[in-house]
ZASESE-397502 format. One line per 8 residues: their letters; for each residue x, y, z of C-alpha. Coordinates in steps of 0.001 Angstrom, whole numbers, plus 500000, padded with zeros to 6 digits. Example, Ala and Ser with C-alpha at 12.3 -4.5 7.8 and 13.67 -1.06 7.14 Angstrom:
<recs>
as> 512300,495500,507800 ~ 513670,498940,507140
</recs>
This chain:
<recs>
xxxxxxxx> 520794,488158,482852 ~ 517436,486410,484055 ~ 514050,488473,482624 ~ 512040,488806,485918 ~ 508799,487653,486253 ~ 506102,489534,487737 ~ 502786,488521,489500 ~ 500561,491060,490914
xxxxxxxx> 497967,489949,494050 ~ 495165,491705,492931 ~ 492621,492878,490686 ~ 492446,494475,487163 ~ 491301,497876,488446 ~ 493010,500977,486650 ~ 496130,501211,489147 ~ 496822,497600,488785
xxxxxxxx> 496551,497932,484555 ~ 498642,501222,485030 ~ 501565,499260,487153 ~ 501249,496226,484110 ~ 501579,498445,481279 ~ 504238,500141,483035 ~ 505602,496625,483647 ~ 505461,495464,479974
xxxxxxxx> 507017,498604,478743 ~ 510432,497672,480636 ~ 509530,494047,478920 ~ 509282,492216,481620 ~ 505973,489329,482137 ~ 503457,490222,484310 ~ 500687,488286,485496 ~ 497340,489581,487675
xxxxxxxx> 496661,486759,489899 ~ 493254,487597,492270 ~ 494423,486232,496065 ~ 491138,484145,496232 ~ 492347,482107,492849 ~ 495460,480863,494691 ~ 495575,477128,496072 ~ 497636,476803,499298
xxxxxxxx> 499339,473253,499557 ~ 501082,472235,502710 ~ 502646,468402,502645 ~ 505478,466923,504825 ~ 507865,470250,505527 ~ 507237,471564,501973 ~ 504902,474458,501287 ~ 503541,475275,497732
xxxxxxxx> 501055,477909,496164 ~ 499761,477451,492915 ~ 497399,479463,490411 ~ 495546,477657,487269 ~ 497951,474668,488441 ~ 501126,476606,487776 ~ 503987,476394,490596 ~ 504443,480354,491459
xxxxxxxx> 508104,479332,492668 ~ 508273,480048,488765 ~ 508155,483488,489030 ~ 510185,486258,490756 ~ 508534,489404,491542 ~ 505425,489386,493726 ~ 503612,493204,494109 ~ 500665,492598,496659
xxxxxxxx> 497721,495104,496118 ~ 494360,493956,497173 ~ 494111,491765,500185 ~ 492239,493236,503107 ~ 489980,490532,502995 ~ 492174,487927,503392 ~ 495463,489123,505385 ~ 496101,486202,507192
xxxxxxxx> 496390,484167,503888 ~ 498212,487063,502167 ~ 500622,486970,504977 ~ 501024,483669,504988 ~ 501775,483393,501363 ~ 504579,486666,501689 ~ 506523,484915,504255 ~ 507089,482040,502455
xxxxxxxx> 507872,483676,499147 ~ 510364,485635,501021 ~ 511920,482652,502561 ~ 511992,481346,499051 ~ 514302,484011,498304 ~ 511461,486296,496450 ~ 511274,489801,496209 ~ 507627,491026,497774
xxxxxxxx> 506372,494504,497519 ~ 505814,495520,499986 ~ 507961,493028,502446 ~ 506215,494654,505391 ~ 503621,492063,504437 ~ 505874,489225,504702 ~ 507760,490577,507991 ~ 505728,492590,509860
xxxxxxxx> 502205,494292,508600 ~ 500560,496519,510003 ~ 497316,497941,508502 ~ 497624,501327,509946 ~ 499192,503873,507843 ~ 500497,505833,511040 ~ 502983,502826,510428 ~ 504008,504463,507098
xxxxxxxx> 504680,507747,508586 ~ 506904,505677,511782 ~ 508906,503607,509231 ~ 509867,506644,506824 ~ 510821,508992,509627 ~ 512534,506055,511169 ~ 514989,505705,507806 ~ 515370,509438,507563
xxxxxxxx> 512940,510012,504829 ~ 511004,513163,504200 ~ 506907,512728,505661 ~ 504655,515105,505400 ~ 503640,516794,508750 ~ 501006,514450,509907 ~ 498947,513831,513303 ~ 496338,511040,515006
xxxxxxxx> 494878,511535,518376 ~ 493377,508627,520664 ~ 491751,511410,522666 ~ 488842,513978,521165 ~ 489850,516598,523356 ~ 493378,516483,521506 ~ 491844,517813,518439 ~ 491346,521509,519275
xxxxxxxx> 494953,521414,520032 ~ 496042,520067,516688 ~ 493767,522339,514920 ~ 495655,525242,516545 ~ 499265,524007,515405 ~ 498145,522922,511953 ~ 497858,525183,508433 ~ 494437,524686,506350
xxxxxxxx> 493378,523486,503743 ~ 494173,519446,505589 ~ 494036,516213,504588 ~ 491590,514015,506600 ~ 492229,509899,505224 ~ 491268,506717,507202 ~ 494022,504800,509615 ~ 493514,502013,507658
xxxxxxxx> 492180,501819,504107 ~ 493635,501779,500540 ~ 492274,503081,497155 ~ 492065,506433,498397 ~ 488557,505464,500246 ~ 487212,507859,502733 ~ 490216,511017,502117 ~ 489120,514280,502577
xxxxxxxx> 489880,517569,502148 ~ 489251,519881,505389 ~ 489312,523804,504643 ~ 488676,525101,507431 ~ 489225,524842,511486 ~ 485330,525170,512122 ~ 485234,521915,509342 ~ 487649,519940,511036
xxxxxxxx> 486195,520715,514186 ~ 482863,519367,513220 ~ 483970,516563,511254 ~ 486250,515241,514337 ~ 482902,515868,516604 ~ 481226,512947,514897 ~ 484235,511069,513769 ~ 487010,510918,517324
xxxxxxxx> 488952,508089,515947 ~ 490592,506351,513353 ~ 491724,508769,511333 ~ 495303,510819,510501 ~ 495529,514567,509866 ~ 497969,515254,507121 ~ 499238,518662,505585 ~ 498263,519208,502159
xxxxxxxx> 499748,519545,498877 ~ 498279,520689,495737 ~ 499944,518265,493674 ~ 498585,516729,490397 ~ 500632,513472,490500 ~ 502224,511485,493373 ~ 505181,509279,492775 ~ 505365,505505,493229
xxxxxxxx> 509041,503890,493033 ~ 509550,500131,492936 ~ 513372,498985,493196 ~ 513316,495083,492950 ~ 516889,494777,494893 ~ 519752,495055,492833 ~ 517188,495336,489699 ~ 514183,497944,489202
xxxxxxxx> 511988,500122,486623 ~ 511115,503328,486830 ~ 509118,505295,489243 ~ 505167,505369,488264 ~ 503225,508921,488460 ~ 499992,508040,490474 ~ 497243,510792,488721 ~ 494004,512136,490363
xxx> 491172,513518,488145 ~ 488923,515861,489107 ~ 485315,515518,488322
</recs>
């Protein structure tokens, strides 16, 4: 059976060096490959993306993690690994992205998955209503965002009151859990390696 090769889009923060160690431990390569480093080649009908002057049609498994500065490019580059035939995590990127995670909670609930109760509101006034139907402590996190930038932790109507008074938009309200760990499952098709426990630290 073929080893698969991995490249992540990223950067070598902690999460990323947590996903390659789990990687290596199933021994499969891995590779972090920053978006920016990647060379985009179009010529005739043939497309080709390289990185330090190496094909990356040569590998298998592409995990995108850090592109918000460049999502046109990263989108680019998904949908033409996945016409390749390449697995991309995750292929909403390569299909159809979104970069609002009220699109999380559609596409779970739309494939019968579990979500946690969660709300958004175009309209300020619809905030005293949600505050009414909802239990506290909540979870406050940006639409859009990723490395857990901007979360909070509401424990109180009067708080989430106040906080929604200066901020009417762009966030979700999302029931909370007093959980240590999260879980983050990869399955690479027909092929996969365990799930990865995501940990938060207290200071």
């Amino acid at each position: 059976m073929k080893k698969l090769k991995f490249i992540i889009i990223g950067y070598p923060n902690k999460n990323t060096l947590d996903l390659v160690a789990e990687i290596k431990s199933r021994k499969y390569p891995v590779s972090i490959v920053p978006l920016k480093e990647i060379v985009f080649e179009f010529s005739k009908n043939k497309f080709k993306a390289s990185w330090n002057n190496v094909n990356l049609n040569k590998y298998d498994v592409f995990i995108f993690r850090a592109y918000n500065i460049h999502v046109d490019e990263a989108r680019i580059l998904a949908e033409k690994l996945i016409s390749a035939g390449k697995i991309v995590l995750d292929e909403a990127l390569g299909k159809q992205f979104f970069q609002n995670k009220l699109f999380d909670a559609s596409k779970t609930t739309r494939f019968g998955l579990n979500h946690p109760q969660t709300f958004m509101a175009l309209d300020p006034s619809s905030y005293e209503k949600i505050a009414s139907k909802i239990k506290f402590p909540v979870v406050i996190k940006p639409c859009a965002g990723q490395k857990g930038k901007g979360i909070k932790k509401i424990e109180t109507k009067k708080d989430f009151l106040t906080f929604f008074k200066k901020n009417p938009k762009g966030y979700l309200i999302q029931e909370f859990f007093a959980l240590k760990s999260d879980i983050r499952g990869f399955c690479c098709r027909k092929q996969g390696f365990r799930s990865i426990p995501k940990v938060y630290t207290q200071r």
